[in-house]
N, C-alpha and C positions, 0 to 999 in steps of 0.2 A: 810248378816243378813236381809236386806230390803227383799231381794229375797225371804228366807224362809217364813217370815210376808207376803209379798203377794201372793205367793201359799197356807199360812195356812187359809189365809181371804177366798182365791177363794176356798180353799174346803171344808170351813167351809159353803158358802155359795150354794155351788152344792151339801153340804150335806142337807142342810133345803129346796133346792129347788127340792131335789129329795123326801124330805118328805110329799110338797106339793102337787107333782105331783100326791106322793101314795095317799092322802087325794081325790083330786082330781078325781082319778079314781074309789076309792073306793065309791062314791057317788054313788045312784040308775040312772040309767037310767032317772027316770022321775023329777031329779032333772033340772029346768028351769033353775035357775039362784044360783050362788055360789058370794058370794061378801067377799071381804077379806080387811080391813081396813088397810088401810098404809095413812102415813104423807103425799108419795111421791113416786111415781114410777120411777124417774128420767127426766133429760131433756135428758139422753145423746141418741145421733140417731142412735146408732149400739151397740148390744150386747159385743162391745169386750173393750168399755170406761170406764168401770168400772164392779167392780164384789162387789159393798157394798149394802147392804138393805136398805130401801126395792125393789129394782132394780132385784136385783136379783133375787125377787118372780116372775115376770112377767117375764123375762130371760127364768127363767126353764122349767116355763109350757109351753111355745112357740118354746122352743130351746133343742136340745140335741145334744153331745158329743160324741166323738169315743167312749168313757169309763169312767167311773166314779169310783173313788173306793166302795169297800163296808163298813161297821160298822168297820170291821176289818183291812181296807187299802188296800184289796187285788182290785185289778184293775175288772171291771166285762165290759162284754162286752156291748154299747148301739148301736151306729149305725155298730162299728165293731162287726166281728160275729168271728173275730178271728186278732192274731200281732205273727212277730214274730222276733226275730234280727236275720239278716242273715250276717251280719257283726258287729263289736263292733263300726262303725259310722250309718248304715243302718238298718232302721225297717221296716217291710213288714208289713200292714192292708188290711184285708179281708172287705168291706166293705158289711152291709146288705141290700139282693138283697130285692126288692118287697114296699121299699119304696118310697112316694113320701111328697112333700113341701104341703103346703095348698093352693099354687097355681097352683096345677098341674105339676112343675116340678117335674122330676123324680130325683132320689136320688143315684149317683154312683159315681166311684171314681174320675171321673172330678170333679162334683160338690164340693167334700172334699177337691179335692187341688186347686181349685178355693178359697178356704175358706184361706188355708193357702197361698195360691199364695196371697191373698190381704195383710193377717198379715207379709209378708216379704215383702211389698211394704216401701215405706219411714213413709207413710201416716200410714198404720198399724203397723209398727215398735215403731211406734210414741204413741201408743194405751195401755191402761193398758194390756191387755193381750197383744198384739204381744211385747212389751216388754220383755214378759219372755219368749219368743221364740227364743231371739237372737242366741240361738246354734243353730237352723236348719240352713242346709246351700243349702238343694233343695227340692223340694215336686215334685214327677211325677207319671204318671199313668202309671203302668204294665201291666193293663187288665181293663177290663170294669168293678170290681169291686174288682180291688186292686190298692194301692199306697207307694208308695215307700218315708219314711223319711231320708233324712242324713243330719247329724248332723256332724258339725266340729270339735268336738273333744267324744268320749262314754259320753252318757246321762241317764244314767241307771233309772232315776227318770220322764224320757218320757213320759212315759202310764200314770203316776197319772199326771203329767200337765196339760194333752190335758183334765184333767175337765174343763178346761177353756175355751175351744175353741168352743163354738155355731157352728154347721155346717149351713150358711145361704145359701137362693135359690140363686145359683148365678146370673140367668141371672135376678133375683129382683132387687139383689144388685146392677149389674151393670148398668142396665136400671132407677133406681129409683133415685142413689148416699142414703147415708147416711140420709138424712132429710128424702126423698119422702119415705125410708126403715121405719125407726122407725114410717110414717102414716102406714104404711100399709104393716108390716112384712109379712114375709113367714117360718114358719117354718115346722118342720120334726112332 
């Protein structure tokens, strides 16, 4: 039951932070500056500590996801361009080419399982989102822009999860740790 509750928060919350982002983009061009009033944008120093507001207004516009669902739940693709399960434990992601970080790194399927290579560490296990990841049991790269999920037992609710998962720059993350990340993010 917990489990449900905190996938409904995180999608409640990738759902207002994707409403954001459309606010956001819809603005003119000559708009200088956008200011959005919040209490608190959080202490915590990495996207994956929590997914409660108002955190997760600055999360979204900074950060995106293999997938998000749409109004209707149906899974839509954001940095993947396509998944597919090629077994009932393994999901294959197409990851989208031509991306890169606001630091200049480039955006491919190392970088995605870099992301979850951390969330299956102790440290990210330990993490509001890598929590609800405990069914992956490998993340590895097929091709320079696919990745390979398996999970220890069929996950059929996968795709709509990964709204949780921020893909960060990795060599950010792991050059910066946690603290030096949340000064001075890198996102997609």
């Amino acid at each position: 039951m917990k489990a449900k509750m905190n996938l409904r928060r995180a999608l409640r919350g990738a759902v207002a932070g994707a409403a954001f982002g459309a606010m956001l983009a819809s603005l003119p061009a000559s708009a200088a500056e956008v200011r959005l009033g919040v209490n608190d944008v959080g202490r915590h120093g990495d996207p994956f500590a929590g997914r409660g507001n108002p955190g997760t207004f600055l999360w979204n516009a900074l950060f995106d996801p293999l997938a998000l669902p749409d109004e209707t739940g149906t899974p839509q693709g954001v940095l993947a361009t396509g998944w597919k399960i090629v077994e009932p434990t393994t999901w294959e992601f197409t990851v989208r080419d031509g991306v890169t970080f606001s630091n200049g790194e480039k955006l491919d399927a190392a970088a995605v399982a870099a992301t979850f290579e951390w969330l299956l560490t102790e440290k990210g296990r330990a993490s509001v989102v890598g929590s609800e990841f405990r069914s992956i049991d490998s993340v590895s790269v097929s091709g320079p822009n696919t990745i390979r999920i398996v999970t220890k037992a069929p996950d059929p609710i996968l795709i709509n999860k990964l709204a949780m998962v921020y893909v960060v720059a990795p060599k950010a993350w792991a050059d910066l740790g946690i603290e030096g990340f949340n000064a001075n993010p890198s996102g997609t």
